[in-house]
C-alpha angles and dihedrals in degrees: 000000000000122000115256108231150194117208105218087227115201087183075252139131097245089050085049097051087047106065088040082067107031080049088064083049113111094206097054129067104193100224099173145313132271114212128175118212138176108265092205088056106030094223135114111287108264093346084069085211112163116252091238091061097051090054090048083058095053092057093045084058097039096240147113128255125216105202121200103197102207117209113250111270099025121210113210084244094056086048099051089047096060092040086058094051092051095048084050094058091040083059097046083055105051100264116144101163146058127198124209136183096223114147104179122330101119089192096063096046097054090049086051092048098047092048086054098036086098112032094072095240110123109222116233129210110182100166093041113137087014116147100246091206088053102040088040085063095044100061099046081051082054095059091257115160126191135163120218107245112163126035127174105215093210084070110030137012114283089234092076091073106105094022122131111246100239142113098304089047091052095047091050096058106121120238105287101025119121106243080220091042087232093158082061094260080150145342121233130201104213116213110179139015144111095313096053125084092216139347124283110234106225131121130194120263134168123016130219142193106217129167099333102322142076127251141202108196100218116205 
């Protein structure tokens, strides 16, 4: 009997990628997604992503999201808080497992597993080890499509923001920058690929500069 699993959804490529592959896995039933936004803004949590378009993903998946609003600004214990609350209803609802994008930063990922180590849900990382060049390269082959939404300009040029995450892209990352932007150099909303049923039809439209970083607003 499969397990029954959450993907943490960041409204990103690599969460995307995740569940395509956690969804060819014959230990894991993907029941749903869980996704934390700002409640001020009503937009995904860092990817600035509107809430309209991350249930639009959903449905493009053909699966629920669990949404957990955070207070602005958000305190790790609020956040903590919250997170608790939603493992607790994953729980309720059968869910043993969780399924994350991570790639390699080992700090994240302890801090994923101890939160986790007593709820009885069992964290996931498919895509854990994996070459970013070469992984990078592998999703826009797929037919993976993704917008830059979020860049932080410390990192990476504020032009990429609104830029489509391919080849070109790809080819124009300056020396030292992550191809899957895992050190935060930037935050994408994917909007087609293998794991939708069909495209989302968005564009990007006006960028601003917020509280340090760069942002593409996606409708």
């Amino acid at each position: 009997m499969r397990k029954r699993a959450w993907v943490s959804w960041s409204s990103g490529k690599d969460a995307a990628w995740a569940l395509h592959v956690a969804r060819a896995s014959e230990e894991l039933e993907i029941v749903g997604l869980l996704c934390t936004t700002n409640e001020a803004f009503a937009r995904v949590a860092m990817h600035g992503v509107r809430e309209s378009v991350l249930r639009a993903q959903a449905d493009a998946v053909g699966l629920p999201v669990h949404v957990v609003p955070l207070p602005w600004p958000c305190s790790n214990e609020d956040y903590e808080a919250r997170m608790g609350a939603a493992c607790e209803a994953a729980r309720a609802a059968g869910v043993g497992a969780m399924v994350f994008g991570d790639l390699f930063l080992e700090d994240v990922r302890a801090y994923r597993e101890s939160r986790l180590a007593e709820t009885g849900i069992e964290p996931r990382f498919p895509l854990w080890g994996r070459d970013t060049r070469a992984l990078s390269r592998e999703m826009v082959r797929s037919g993976l499509r993704a917008i830059v939404s979020t860049v932080d300009p410390r990192a990476l040029d504020r032009s990429f923001a609104g830029r489509t995450y391919d080849d070109a892209l790809l080819d124009a990352l300056p020396e030292g920058v992550d191809p899957c932007f895992e050190r935060g150099e930037a935050h994408t909303c994917v909007v087609d690929g293998p794991m939708f049923r069909a495209p989302l039809a968005v564009r990007a439209g006006e960028v601003v500069e917020r509280d340090g970083f760069v942002f593409a607003d996606i409708a």
